[in-house]
C-alpha positions as CSV (number, residue, x, y, z in Angstrom):
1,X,223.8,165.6,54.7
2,X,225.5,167.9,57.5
3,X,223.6,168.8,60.4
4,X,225.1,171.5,62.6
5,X,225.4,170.4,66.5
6,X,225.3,173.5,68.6
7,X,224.8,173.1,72.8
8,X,223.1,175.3,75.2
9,X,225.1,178.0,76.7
10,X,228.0,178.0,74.0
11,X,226.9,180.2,71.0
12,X,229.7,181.7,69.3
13,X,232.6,178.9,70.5
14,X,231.4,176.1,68.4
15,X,231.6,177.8,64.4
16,X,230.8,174.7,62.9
17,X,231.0,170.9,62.8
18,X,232.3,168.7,59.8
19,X,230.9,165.0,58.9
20,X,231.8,163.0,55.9
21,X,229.6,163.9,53.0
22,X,230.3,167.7,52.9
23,X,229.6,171.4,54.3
24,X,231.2,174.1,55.5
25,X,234.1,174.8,57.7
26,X,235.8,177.4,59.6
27,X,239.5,178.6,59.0
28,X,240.5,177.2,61.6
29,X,239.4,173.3,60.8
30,X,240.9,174.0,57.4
31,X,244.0,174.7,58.0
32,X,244.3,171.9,60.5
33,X,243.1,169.3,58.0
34,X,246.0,170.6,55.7
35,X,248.8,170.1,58.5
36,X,247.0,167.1,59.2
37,X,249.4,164.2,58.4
38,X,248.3,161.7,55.4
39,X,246.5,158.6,56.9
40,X,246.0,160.1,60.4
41,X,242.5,159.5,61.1
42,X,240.0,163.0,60.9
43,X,239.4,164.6,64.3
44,X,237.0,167.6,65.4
45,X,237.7,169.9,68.2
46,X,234.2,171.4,69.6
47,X,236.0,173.9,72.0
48,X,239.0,174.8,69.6
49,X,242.5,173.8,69.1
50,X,244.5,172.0,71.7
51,X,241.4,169.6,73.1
52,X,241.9,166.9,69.9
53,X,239.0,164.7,70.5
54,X,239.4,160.7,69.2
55,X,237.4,159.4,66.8
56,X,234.8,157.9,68.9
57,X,234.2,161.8,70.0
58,X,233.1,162.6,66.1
59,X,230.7,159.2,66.4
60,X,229.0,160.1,69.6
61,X,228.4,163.2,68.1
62,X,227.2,161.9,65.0
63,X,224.7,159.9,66.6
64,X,223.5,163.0,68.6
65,X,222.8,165.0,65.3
66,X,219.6,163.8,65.4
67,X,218.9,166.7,68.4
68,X,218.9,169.4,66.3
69,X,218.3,172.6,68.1
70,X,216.8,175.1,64.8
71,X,218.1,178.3,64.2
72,X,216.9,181.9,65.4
73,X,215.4,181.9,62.1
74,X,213.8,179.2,62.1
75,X,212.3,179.4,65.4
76,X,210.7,183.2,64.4
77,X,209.1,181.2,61.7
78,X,207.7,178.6,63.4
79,X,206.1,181.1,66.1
80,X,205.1,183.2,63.1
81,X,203.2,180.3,62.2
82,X,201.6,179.2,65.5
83,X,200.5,183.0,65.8
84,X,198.3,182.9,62.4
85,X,196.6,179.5,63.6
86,X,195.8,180.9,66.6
87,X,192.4,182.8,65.9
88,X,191.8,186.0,67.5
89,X,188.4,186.8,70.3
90,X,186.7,188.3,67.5
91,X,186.9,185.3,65.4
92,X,186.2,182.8,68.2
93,X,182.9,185.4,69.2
94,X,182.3,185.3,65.0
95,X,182.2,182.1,64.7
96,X,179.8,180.8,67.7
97,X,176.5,180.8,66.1
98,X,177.9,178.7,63.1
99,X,178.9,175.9,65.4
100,X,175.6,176.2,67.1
101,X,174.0,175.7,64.1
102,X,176.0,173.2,63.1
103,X,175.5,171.3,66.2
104,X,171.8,171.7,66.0
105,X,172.4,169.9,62.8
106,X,174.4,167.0,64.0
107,X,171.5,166.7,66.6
108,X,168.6,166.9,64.5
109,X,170.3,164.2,62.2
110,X,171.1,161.9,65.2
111,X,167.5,161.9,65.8
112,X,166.7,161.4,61.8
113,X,169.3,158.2,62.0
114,X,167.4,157.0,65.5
115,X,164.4,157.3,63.9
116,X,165.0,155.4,61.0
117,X,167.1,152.5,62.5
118,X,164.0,152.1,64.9
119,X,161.7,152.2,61.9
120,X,164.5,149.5,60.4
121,X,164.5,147.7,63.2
122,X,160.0,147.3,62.9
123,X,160.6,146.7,59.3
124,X,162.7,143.3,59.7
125,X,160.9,142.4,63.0
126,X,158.2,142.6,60.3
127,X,158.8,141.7,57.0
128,X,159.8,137.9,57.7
129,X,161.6,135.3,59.8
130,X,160.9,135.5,62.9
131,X,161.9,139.0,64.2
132,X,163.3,137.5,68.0
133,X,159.2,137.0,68.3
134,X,159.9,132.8,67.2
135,X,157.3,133.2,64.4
136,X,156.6,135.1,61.1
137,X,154.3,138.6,61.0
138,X,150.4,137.8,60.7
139,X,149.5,139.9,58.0
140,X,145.7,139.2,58.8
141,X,143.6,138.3,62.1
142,X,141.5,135.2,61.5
143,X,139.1,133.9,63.8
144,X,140.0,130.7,63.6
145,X,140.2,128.5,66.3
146,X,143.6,127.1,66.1
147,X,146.6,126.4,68.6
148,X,148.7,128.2,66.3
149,X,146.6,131.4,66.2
150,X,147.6,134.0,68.8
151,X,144.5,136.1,67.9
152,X,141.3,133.2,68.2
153,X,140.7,134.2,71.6
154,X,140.4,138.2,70.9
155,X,138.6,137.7,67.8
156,X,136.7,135.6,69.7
157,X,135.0,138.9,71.2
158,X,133.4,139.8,67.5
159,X,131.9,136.4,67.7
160,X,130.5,137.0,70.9
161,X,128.6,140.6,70.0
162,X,131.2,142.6,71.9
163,X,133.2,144.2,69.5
164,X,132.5,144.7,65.9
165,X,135.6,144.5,64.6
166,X,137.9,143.8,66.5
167,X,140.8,143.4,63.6
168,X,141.1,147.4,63.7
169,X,142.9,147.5,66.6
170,X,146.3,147.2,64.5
171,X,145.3,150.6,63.0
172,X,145.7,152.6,66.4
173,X,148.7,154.4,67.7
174,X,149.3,154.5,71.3
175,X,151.9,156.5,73.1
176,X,152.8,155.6,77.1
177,X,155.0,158.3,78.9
178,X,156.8,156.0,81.8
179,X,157.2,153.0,81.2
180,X,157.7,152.1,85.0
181,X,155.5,149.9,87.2
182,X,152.3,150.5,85.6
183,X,153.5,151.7,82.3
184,X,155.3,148.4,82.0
185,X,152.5,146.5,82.0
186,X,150.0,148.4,80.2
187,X,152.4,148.2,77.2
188,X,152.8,144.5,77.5
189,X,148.7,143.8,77.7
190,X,148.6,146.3,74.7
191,X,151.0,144.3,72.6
192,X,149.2,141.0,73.4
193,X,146.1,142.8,72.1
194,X,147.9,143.4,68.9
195,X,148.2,147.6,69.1
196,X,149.5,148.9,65.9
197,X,152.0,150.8,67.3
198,X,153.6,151.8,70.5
199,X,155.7,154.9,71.5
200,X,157.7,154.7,74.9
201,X,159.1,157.6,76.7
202,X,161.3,156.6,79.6
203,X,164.6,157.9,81.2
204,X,165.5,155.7,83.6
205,X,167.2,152.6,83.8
206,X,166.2,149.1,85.3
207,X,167.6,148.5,88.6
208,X,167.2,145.3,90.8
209,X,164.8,147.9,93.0
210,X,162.5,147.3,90.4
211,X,161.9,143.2,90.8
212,X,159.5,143.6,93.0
213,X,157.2,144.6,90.0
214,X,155.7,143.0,86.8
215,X,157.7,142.5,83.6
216,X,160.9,143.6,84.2
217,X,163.9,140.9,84.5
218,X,167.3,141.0,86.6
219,X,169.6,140.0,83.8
220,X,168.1,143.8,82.3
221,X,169.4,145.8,85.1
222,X,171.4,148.5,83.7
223,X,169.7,149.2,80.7
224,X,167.4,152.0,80.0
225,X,163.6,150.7,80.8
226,X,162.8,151.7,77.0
227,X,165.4,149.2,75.5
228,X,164.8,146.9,77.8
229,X,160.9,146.7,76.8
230,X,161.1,147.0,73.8
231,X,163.0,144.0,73.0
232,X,160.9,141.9,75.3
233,X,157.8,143.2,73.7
234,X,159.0,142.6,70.5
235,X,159.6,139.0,71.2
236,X,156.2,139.1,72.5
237,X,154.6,140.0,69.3
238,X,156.4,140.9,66.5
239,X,153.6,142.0,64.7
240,X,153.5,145.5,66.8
241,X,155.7,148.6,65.5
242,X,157.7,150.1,68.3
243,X,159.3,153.3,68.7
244,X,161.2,154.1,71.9
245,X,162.8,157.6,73.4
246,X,165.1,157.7,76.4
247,X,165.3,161.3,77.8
248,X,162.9,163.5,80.1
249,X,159.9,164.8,78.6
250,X,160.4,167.9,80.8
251,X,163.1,169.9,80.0
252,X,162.8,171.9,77.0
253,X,164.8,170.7,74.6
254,X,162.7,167.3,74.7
255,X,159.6,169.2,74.8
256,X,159.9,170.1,71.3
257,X,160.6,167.0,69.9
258,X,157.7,165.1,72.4
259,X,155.0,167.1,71.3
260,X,156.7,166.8,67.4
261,X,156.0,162.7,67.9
262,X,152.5,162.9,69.3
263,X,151.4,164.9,66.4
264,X,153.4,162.8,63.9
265,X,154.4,159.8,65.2
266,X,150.9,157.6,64.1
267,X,151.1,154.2,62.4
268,X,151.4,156.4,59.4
269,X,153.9,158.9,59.6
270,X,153.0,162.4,59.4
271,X,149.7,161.6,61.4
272,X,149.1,162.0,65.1
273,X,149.1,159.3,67.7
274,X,145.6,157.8,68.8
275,X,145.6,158.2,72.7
276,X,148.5,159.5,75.1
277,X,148.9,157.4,78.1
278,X,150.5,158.9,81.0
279,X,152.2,156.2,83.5
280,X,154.1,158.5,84.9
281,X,155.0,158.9,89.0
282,X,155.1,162.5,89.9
283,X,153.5,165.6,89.3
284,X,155.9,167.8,87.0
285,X,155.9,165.1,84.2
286,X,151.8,164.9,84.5
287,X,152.0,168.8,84.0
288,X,154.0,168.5,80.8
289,X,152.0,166.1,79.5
290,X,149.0,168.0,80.2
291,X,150.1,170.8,78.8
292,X,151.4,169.5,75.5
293,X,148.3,167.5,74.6
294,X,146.0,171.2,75.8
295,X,147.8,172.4,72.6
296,X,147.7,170.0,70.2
297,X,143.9,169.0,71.6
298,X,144.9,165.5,71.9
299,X,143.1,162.9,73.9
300,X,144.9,161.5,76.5
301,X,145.0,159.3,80.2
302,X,146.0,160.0,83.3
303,X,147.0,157.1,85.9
304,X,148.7,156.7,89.0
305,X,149.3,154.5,92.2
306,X,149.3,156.2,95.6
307,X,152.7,156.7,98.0
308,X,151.4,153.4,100.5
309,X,150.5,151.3,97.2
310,X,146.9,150.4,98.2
311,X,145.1,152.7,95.8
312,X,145.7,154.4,92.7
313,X,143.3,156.0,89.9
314,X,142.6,156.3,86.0
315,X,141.2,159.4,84.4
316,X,140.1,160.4,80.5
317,X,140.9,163.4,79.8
318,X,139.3,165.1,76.6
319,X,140.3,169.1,76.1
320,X,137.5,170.8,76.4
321,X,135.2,168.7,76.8
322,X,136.4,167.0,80.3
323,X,138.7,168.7,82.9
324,X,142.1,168.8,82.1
325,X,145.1,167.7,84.9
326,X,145.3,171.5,85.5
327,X,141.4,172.4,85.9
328,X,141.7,170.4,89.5
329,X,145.0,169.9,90.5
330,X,145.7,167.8,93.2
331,X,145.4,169.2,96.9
332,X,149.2,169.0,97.5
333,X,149.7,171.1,94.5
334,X,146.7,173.2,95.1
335,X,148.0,174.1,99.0
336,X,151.5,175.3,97.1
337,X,153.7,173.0,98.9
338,X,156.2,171.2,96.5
339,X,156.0,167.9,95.9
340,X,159.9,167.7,96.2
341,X,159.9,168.5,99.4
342,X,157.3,165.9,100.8
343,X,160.4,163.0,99.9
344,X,162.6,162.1,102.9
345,X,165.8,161.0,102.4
346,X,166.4,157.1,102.8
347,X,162.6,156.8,102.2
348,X,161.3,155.7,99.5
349,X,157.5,155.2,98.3
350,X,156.0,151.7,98.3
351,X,155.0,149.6,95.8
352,X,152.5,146.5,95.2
353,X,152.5,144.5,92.2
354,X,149.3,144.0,92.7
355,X,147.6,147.5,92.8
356,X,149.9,148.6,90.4
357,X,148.4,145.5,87.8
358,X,144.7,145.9,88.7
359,X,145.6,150.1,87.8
360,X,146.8,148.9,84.2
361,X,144.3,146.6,83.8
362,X,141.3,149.2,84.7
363,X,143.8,151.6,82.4
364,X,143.8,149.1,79.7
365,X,140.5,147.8,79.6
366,X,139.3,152.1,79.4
367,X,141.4,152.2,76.4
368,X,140.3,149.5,74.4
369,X,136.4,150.6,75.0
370,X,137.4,154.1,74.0
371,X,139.5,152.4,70.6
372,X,136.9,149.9,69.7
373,X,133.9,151.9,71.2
374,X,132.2,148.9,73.3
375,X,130.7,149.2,76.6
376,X,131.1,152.8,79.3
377,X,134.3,154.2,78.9
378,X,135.3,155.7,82.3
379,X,136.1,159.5,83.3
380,X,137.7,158.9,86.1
381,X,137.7,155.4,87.8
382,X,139.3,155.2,91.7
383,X,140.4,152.1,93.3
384,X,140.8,151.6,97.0
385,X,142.6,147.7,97.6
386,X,141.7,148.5,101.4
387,X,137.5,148.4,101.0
388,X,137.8,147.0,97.2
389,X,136.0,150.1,96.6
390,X,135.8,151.5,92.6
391,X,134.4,155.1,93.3
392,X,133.6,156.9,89.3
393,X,132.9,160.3,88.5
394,X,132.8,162.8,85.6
395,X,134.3,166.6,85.8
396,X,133.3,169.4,83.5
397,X,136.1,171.7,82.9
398,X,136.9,174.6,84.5
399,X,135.9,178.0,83.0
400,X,139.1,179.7,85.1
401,X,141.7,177.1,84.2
402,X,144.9,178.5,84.6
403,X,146.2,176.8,81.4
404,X,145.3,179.1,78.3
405,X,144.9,176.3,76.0
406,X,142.5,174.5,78.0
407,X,140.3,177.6,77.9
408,X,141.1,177.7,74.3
409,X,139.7,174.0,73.7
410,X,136.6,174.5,75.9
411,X,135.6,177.1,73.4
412,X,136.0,175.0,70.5
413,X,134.4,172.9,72.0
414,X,131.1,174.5,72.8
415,X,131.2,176.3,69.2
416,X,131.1,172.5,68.0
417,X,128.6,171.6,70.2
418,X,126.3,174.6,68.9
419,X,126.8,173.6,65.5
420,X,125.5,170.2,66.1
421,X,121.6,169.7,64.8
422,X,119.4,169.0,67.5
423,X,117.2,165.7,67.0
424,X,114.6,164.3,69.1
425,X,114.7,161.1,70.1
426,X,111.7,159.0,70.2
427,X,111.4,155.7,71.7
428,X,109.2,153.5,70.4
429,X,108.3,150.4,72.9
430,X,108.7,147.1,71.3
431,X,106.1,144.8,71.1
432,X,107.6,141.7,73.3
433,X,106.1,138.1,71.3
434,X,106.3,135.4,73.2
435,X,104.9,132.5,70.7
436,X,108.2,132.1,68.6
437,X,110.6,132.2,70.9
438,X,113.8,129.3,70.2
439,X,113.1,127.6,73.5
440,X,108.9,126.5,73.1
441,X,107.9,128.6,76.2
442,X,104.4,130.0,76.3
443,X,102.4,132.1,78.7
444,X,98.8,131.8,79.2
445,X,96.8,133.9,81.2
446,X,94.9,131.4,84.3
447,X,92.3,134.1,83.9
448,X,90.0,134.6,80.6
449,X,88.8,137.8,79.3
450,X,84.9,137.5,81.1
451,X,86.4,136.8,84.7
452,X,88.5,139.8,84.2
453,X,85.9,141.8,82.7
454,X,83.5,140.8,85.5
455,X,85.5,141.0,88.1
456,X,86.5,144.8,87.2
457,X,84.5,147.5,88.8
458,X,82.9,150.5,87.5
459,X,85.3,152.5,85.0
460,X,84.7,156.1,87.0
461,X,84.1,159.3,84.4
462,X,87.3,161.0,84.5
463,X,88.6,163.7,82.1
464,X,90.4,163.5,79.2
465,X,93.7,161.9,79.7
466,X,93.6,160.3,83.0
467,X,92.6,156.8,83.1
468,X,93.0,154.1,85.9
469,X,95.6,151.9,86.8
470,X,93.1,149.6,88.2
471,X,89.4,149.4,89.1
472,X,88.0,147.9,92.4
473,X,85.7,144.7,92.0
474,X,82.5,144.2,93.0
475,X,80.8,143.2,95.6
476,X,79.2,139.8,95.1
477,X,76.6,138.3,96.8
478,X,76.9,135.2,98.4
479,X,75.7,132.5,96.6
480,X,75.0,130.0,99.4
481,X,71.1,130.3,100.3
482,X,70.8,130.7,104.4
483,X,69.8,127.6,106.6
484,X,67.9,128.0,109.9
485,X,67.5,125.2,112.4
486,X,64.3,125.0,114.5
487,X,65.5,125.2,118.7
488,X,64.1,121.9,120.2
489,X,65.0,123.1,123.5
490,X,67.3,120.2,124.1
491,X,70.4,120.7,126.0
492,X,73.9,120.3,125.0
493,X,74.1,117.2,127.4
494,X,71.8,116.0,125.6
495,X,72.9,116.8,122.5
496,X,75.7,115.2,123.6
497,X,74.4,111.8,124.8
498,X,72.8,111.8,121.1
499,X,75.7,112.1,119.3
500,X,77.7,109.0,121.3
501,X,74.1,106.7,120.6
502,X,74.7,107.4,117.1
């Protein structure tokens, strides 16, 4: 094939250039290949006659065919070409809210394909081997009292009268927003108990700041808290389902999809969670929360550990029926001033493993009365490690709450309230019988009916309705008949000097 050789800055000198295999030539090349003589070998002249270049010229050149610079033609077609590719404003302004859409897509799928490899994930941990937990799933609490039973010590609780049945706690859905120092922990006492499920919202990662708290390790610094937990909770217990979310509850885009997982995100899917814990640490993610659960009238409970470590709080918080995080907001958000600005740079707030323990624990212990419905569940419980002081109250909601759907709820709630039929309660006393008791005590009165009768007074007349709680006895006469001694006229010497004759 001939390729034509042409250099920069000499258009219109070089006509053409000749390899072996063909193409065309100019006049001037053909008539010097006639005069050429026979066996001389072929040369090629790039700046015309009288510079006869050797051989090795024509092979040099050959070899620089390669560098092809394209024609004027050629290169109008190729910008031609780049010009229709490139798509106009119009088309670029066009075709933004397709590529929206179809980004909305891609993200709406990512979250399908999280959702389903977590669900994956709980499925294996589940269905056989040992799912990282070292044993098999327990598809059945027994009571029995076994080594090998992980459950005989909570079942033990039915045994004892405290909980009926204490088996249904794997049918209860539990979601914890922060799973940081106390968050953490109430999610690993949960999957000892054998939750159903758990749901973890986190966005932070584990840093070695973070040893000087419960459950977290240092070989999982660097990983977000939600993955981090979730695999050491599933090795816990395997028999729990798990579903974690790393981003921030607050922004808007995660709004959406937080509130779309309490109110479908139960042990069945399609069903709302049981109870919302909130274990978060400042007062913009309590907020959120507040308000998302206001709308979907979902029970939830606040905790949190104070800035110097040595008291912290829980609090139940049923719309309508309790006040809501927003009916009495704290006194730094109440006086306006920004919680952002209280934090100094370089210092941060402290931390106790302790307080932040005995706050899950209190948190924990409130949610498994309010699940299994045994003993007072709490309103609001305090704790104060400097007196060991556990103040508890109870707050109505308030009728001027700034938050709509609170309003909203306390309606509801007084409409269902109204509705309720009103039934009196009558207490019957219970007759107490002492004979058949299982230890063989009995009581017997050291007084008999007569002495009580007689030594009851007068029953006064009173009027109907009144009676006595007790009458006063009467007076008895002394018994004892009176002895009187003649006077001899003796006196007490001599009385005296009797008595030592004697």
């Amino acid at each position: 094939m001939t390729r034509a050789l042409l250099r920069p800055g000499r258009r219109g000198k070089l006509k053409g250039l000749v390899f072996p295999g063909g193409g065309t030539m100019t006049a001037t090349h053909r008539k010097r290949r006639a005069e050429r003589p026979a066996g001389a070998a072929e040369t090629v002249s790039p700046g015309g006659a009288g510079r006869a270049s050797s051989g090795l010229w024509a092979r040099k050149a050959a070899a620089r065919c390669l560098l092809t610079y394209p024609s004027r033609a050629q290169q109008a077609n190729s910008v031609g070409r780049r010009r229709r590719r490139r798509p106009g404003l119009g088309a670029l302004a066009a075709g933004v809210p397709a590529m929206a859409e179809s980004v909305e897509r891609l993200q709406q799928r990512v979250e399908e394909l999280e959702r389903e490899l977590a669900q994956e994930r709980s499925r294996r941990a589940l269905g056989g081997g040992d799912g990282g937990g070292g044993r098999a799933r327990i598809e059945k609490m027994s009571p029995e009292v076994v080594d090998s039973n992980p459950y005989s010590r909570l079942m033990a609780l039915k045994r004892m009268g405290i909980v009926s049945d204490y088996e249904k706690i794997r049918t209860f859905a539990v979601a914890i927003v922060g799973v940081g120092g106390v968050g953490s922990v109430t999610a690993e006492m949960l999957t000892r108990c054998g939750i159903g499920k758990l749901l973890l919202f986190d966005y932070d990662k584990v840093e070695l700041a973070n040893m000087n708290r419960l459950f977290f390790q240092p070989h999982q610094a660097g990983l977000s808290k939600v993955q981090a937990a979730e695999h050491t909770l599933r090795n816990i217990n395997p028999d729990v389902l798990f579903e974690v979310h790393n981003y921030n509850i607050t922004t808007v885009e995660n709004f959406e999809h937080f509130m779309n997982r309490i109110s479908n995100g139960g042990l069945e899917e399609g069903k709302p969670v049981d109870l919302v814990l909130s274990c978060v640490d400042n007062f913009e993610a309590r907020m959120t929360i507040n308000t998302a659960c206001n709308e979907l009238g979902q029970t939830w409970m606040e905790s949190g550990v104070s800035e110097n470590a040595v008291s912290g709080h829980i609090q139940l918080i049923i719309p309508g029926e309790s006040a809501c995080f927003a009916c009495a907001p704290p006194l730094v958000v109440a006086a306006n001033i920004d919680e952002k600005t209280l934090k100094r740079e370089g210092v941060c707030a402290a931390s106790l493993p302790t307080t932040m323990g005995v706050v899950a624990g209190i948190l924990v212990q409130n949610v498994l009365k309010f699940l299994l419905n045994f003993g007072t569940v709490s309103f609001y419980l305090g704790y104060n490690a400097m007196q060991d002081f556990f103040p508890t109250m109870s707050m109505k909601p308030n009728p001027q709450c700034d938050d709509r759907n609170c309003r909203k709820q306390q309606e509801e709630y007084k409409k269902k309230v109204a509705a309720l039929p009103t039934q009196e309660v009558v207490q019957e006393e219970e007759e107490i019988i002492h004979d058949d008791n299982e230890w063989g005590i009995e009581l017997v009165s050291e007084v008999s009916e007569e002495e009580l009768k007689n030594s009851s007074g007068p029953i006064p007349d009173l009027p109907e309705g009144i009676t006595v709680a007790y009458t006063v006895p009467q007076k008895q006469e002394d018994s004892v008949r009176e002895v009187t001694v003649e006077d001899s006229g003796e006196s007490l010497e001599d009385l005296m000097a009797k008595m030592k004759n004697m």
